[in-house]
matplotlib code that plots the C-alpha trace (Angstrom):
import matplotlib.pyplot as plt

x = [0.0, 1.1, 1.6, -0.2, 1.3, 3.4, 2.6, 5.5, 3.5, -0.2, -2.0, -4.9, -6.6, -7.0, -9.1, -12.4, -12.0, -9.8, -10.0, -7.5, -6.6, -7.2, -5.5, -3.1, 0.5, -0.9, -2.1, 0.6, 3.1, 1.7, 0.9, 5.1, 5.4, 5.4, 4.1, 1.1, 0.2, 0.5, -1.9, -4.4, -4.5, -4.6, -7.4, -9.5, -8.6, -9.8, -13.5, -13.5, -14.2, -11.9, -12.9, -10.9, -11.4, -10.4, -7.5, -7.1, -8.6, -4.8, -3.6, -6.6, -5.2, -1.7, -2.8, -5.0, -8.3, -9.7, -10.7, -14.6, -15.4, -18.3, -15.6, -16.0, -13.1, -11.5, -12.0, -8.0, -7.5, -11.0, -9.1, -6.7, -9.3, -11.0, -7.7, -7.3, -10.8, -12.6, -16.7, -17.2, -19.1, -19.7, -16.6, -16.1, -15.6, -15.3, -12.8, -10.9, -12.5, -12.3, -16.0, -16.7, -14.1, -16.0, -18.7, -16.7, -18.0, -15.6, -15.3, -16.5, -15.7, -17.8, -17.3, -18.6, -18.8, -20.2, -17.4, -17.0, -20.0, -23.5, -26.3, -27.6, -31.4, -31.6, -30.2, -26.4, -23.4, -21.4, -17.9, -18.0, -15.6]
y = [0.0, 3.2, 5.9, 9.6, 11.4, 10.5, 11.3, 14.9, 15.8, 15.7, 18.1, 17.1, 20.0, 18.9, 16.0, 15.6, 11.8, 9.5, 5.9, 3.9, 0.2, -3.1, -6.5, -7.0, -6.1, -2.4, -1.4, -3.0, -1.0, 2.4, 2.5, 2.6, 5.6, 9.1, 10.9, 8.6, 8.8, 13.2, 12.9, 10.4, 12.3, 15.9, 14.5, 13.4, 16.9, 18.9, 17.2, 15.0, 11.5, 8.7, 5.4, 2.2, -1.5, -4.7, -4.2, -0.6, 0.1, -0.3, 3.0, 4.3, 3.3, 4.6, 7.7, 7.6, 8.3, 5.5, 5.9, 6.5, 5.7, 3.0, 0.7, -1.7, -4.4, -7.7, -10.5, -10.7, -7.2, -6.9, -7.1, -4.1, -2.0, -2.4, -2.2, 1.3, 2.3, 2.4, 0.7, -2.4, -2.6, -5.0, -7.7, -9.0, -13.0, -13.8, -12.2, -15.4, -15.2, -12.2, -11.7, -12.0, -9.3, -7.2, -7.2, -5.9, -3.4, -0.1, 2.2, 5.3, 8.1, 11.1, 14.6, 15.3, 19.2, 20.9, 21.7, 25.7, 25.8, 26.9, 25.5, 27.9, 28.5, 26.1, 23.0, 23.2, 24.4, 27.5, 28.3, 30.9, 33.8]
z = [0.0, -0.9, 2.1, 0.7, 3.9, 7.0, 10.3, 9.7, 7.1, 9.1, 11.3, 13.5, 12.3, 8.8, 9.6, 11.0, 12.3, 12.7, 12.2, 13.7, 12.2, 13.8, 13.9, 16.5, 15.4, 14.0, 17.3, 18.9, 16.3, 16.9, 20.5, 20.9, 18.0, 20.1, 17.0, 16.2, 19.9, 20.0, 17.0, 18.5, 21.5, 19.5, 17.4, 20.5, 22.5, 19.5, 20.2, 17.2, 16.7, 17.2, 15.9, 16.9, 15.5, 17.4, 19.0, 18.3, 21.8, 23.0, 21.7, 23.7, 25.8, 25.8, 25.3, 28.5, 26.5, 27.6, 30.9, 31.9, 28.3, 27.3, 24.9, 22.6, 22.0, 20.5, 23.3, 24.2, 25.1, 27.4, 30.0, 29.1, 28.6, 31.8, 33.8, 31.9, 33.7, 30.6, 30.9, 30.0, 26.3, 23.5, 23.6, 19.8, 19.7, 16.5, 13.7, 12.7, 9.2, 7.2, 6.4, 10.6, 10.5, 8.8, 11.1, 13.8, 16.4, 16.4, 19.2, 18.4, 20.8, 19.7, 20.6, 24.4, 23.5, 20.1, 17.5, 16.8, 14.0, 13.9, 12.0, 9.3, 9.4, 6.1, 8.6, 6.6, 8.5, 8.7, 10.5, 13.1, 11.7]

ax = plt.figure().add_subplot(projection="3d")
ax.plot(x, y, z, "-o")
ax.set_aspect("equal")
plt.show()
């Protein structure tokens, strides 16, 4: 796969989300790489969503985002993610195929305060100046 940008090249403030991968070496890769950890943790500071699939929870982790959130997670790591004070949620048992895989139940951490816009009287969005 061919990389677009690297993490130098990124800001958090050019993305609206992020969605971080699962599996278990990808987590287990990133959660040890200072830079992917500062954007994380930037991303989910700035109020916007952070997504995580199977074992992705572990970088919540690191960055101590996870505690007093409702989490979702891959059945090895359950127990990580309730040490790090996060609330128990959905445990995912199956992902040994690639179609149950795909069925998997991400964490989605939404924003707990609006973002700096205001809704329009036509419903569509506009930035405050």
């Amino acid at each position: 796969m061919k990389v677009d940008k690297t993490l130098d090249q990124v800001s958090p403030s050019e993305y609206d989300a992020v969605v971080l991968p699962g599996g278990q070496i990808n987590p287990d890769l990133l959660r040890v790489e200072p830079k992917a950890l500062k954007f994380i943790k930037d991303i989910f500071d700035a109020k916007k969503i952070v997504a995580a699939v199977c074992n992705a929870p572990w970088l919540l982790i690191e960055t101590d985002i996870a505690k007093g959130q409702k989490m979702t997670s891959y059945k090895s790591i359950k127990t990580d993610v309730a040490n790090a004070g996060a609330k128990p949620g959905r445990t995912e048992r199956s992902s040994s195929t690639r179609a149950s895989s795909l069925r998997a139940i991400p964490v989605i951490l939404k924003p707990s305060a609006p973002r700096s816009s205001k809704r329009s009287k036509k419903g569509g969005t506009s930035s405050a100046a």
